[in-house]
C-alpha positions as CSV (number, residue, x, y, z in Angstrom):
1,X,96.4,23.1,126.8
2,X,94.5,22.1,123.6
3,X,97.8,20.8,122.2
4,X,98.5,18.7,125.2
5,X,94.9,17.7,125.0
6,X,94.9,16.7,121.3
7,X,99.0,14.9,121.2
8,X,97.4,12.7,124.1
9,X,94.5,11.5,122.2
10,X,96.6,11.0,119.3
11,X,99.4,9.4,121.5
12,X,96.3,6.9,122.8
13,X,94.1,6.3,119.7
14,X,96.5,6.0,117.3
15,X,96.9,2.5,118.1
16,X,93.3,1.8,118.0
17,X,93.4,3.1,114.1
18,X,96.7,1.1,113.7
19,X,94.9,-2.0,114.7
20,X,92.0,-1.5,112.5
21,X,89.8,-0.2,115.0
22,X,86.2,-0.2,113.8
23,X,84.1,2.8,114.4
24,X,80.3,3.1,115.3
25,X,78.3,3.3,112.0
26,X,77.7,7.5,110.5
27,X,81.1,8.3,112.9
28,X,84.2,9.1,112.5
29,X,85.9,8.9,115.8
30,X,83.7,6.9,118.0
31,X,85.0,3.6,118.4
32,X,83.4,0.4,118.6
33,X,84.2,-1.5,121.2
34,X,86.1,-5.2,120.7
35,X,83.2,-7.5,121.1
36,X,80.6,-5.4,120.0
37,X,78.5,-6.6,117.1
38,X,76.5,-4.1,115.6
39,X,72.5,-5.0,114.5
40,X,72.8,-3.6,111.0
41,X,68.8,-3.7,111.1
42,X,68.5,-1.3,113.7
43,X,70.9,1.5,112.7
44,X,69.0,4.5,111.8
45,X,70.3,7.6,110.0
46,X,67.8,10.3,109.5
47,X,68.4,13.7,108.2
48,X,66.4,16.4,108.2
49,X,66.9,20.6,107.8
50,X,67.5,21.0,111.7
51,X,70.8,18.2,111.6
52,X,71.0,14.4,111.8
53,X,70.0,11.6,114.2
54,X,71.9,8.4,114.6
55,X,70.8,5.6,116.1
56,X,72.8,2.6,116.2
57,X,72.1,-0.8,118.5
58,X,74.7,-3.2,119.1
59,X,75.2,-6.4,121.5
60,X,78.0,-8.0,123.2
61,X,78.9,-10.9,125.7
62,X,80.6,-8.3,127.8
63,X,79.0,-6.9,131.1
64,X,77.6,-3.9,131.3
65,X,79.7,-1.7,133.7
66,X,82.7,-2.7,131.2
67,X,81.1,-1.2,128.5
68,X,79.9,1.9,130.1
69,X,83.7,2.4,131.7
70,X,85.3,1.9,128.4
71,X,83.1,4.6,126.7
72,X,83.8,6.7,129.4
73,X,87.3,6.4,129.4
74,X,86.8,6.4,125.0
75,X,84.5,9.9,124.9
76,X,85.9,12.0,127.4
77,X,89.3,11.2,125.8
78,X,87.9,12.3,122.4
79,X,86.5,15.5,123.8
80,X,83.0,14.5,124.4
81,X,81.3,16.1,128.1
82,X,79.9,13.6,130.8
83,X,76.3,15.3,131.1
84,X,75.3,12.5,133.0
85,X,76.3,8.5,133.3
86,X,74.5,8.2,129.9
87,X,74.6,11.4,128.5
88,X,77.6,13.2,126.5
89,X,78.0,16.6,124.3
90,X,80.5,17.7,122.2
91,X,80.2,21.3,121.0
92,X,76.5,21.2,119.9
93,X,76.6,17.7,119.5
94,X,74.7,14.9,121.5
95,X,75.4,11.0,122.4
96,X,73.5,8.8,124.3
97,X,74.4,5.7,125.5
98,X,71.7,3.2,126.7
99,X,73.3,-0.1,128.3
100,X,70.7,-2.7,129.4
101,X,72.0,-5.8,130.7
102,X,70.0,-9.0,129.0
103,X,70.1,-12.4,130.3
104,X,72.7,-13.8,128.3
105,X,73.9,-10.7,126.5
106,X,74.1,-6.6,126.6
107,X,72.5,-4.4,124.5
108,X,74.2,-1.0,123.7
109,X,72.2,1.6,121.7
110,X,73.6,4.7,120.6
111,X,72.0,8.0,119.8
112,X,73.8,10.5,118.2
113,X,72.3,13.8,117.4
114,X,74.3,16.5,115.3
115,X,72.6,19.7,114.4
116,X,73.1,22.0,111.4
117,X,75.2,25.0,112.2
């Protein structure tokens, strides 16, 4: 099941890195979606003994419900677990997604927390 699991993320991802496909900021495999600009002021990496903390704010002209269905669609596929609309986990690994419309824009923030094993 893992191999069918893994060919098919390959099979629909592989394109995005083909196309040069950016990635959020401190990942490797979380993409950024077309449109979004990230705030390069208001990334934040922080390391300490217990793991890292990312968090990483971005805008777009795109509405909010396309955003949250294309990182659903985007995390699942890449393994991560819906905890709740916002909330995802991968291993011992944690996202959250904030999407807050704004009047002429939407602001995405990402919080990405990855322990030490």
């Amino acid at each position: 099941m893992k191999k069918i699991i893994f060919c098919f993320v390959l099979l629909v991802f592989s394109p995005i890195r083909a196309l040069g496909q950016d990635f959020i900021p401190g990942t490797e495999d979380i993409p950024l979606m077309e449109g979004l600009s990230i705030d390069e002021n208001e990334t934040v990496i922080f390391d300490s003994p217990d793991g890292q903390i990312m968090t990483v704010l971005a805008k777009t002209s795109q509405k909010s419900q396309d955003v949250k269905r294309f990182y659903k669609a985007s995390l699942t596929a890449l393994g991560w677990k819906e905890i709740s609309p916002s909330t995802y986990q991968r291993g011992q690994d944690a996202l959250s997604l904030t999407v807050s419309p704004q009047q002429d824009s939407t602001s995405v923030k990402f919080q990405i927390t990855i322990p030490n094993n």
